[in-house]
C-alpha positions in Angstrom: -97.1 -25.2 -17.9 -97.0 -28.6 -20.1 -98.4 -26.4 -23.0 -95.3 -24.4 -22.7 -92.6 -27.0 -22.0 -93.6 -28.4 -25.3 -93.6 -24.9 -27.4 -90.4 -24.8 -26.2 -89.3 -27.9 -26.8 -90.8 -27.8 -30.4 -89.0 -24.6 -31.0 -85.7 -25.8 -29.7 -85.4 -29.3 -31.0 -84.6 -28.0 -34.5 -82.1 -25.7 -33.8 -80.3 -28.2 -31.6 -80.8 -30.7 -34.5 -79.5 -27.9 -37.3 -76.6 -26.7 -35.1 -74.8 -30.0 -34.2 -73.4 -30.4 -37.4 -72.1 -27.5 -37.3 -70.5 -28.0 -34.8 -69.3 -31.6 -35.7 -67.6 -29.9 -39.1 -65.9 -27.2 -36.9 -62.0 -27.1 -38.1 -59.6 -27.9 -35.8 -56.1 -27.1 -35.2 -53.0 -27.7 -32.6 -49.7 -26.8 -32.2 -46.9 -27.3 -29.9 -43.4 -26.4 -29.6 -40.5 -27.1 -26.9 -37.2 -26.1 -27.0 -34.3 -25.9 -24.7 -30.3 -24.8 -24.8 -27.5 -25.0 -22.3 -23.6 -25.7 -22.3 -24.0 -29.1 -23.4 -25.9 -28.6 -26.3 -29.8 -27.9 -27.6 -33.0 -29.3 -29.2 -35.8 -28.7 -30.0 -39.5 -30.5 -30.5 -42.7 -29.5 -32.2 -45.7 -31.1 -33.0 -48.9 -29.6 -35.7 -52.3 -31.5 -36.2 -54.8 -30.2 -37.7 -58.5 -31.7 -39.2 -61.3 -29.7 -41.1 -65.2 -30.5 -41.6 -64.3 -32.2 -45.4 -62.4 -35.0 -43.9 -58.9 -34.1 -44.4 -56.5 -34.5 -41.5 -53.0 -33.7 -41.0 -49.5 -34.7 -38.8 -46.4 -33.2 -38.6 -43.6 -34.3 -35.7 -40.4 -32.7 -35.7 -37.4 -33.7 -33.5 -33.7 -31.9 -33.7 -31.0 -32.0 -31.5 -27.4 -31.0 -31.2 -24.5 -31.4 -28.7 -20.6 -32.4 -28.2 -21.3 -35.9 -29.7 -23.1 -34.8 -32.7 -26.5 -34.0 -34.1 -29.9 -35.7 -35.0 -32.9 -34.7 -37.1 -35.8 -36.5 -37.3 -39.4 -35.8 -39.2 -42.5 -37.5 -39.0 -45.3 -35.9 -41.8 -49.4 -37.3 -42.5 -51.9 -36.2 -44.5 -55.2 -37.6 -45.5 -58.3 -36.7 -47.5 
């Protein structure tokens, strides 16, 4: 039984080893988005990220919202390489 749990261990090893990279460059995304209306006004909020197995990452925030006194914009935006 030994003899076996080592074969197997042996053959396994490496693909864990060769695999978790793989996994550690995997591209990842996200994305969220809110919005809302009603008789005093509406807005809205969304929020992007995203990051890829070369090292570049990314950021966007975006905030609106308008009623009776007015209305407001704001932008948040990162990027790196």
């Amino acid at each position: 039984m030994t003899v076996r749990r080592i074969l197997v261990a042996g053959i396994a090893a490496p693909a864990l080893v060769l695999a978790a990279p793989a996994v550690a460059m995997a591209d990842t995304d996200y994305e969220a988005e809110q919005s809302a209306a009603g008789p005093n006004g509406a807005w809205s909020h969304s929020v992007e990220s995203s990051a890829d197995g070369d090292g570049d990452a990314s950021y966007e925030e975006t905030k609106t919202k308008a009623g009776p006194h007015g209305a407001f914009s704001s932008s948040v935006e990162s990027e790196a390489d």
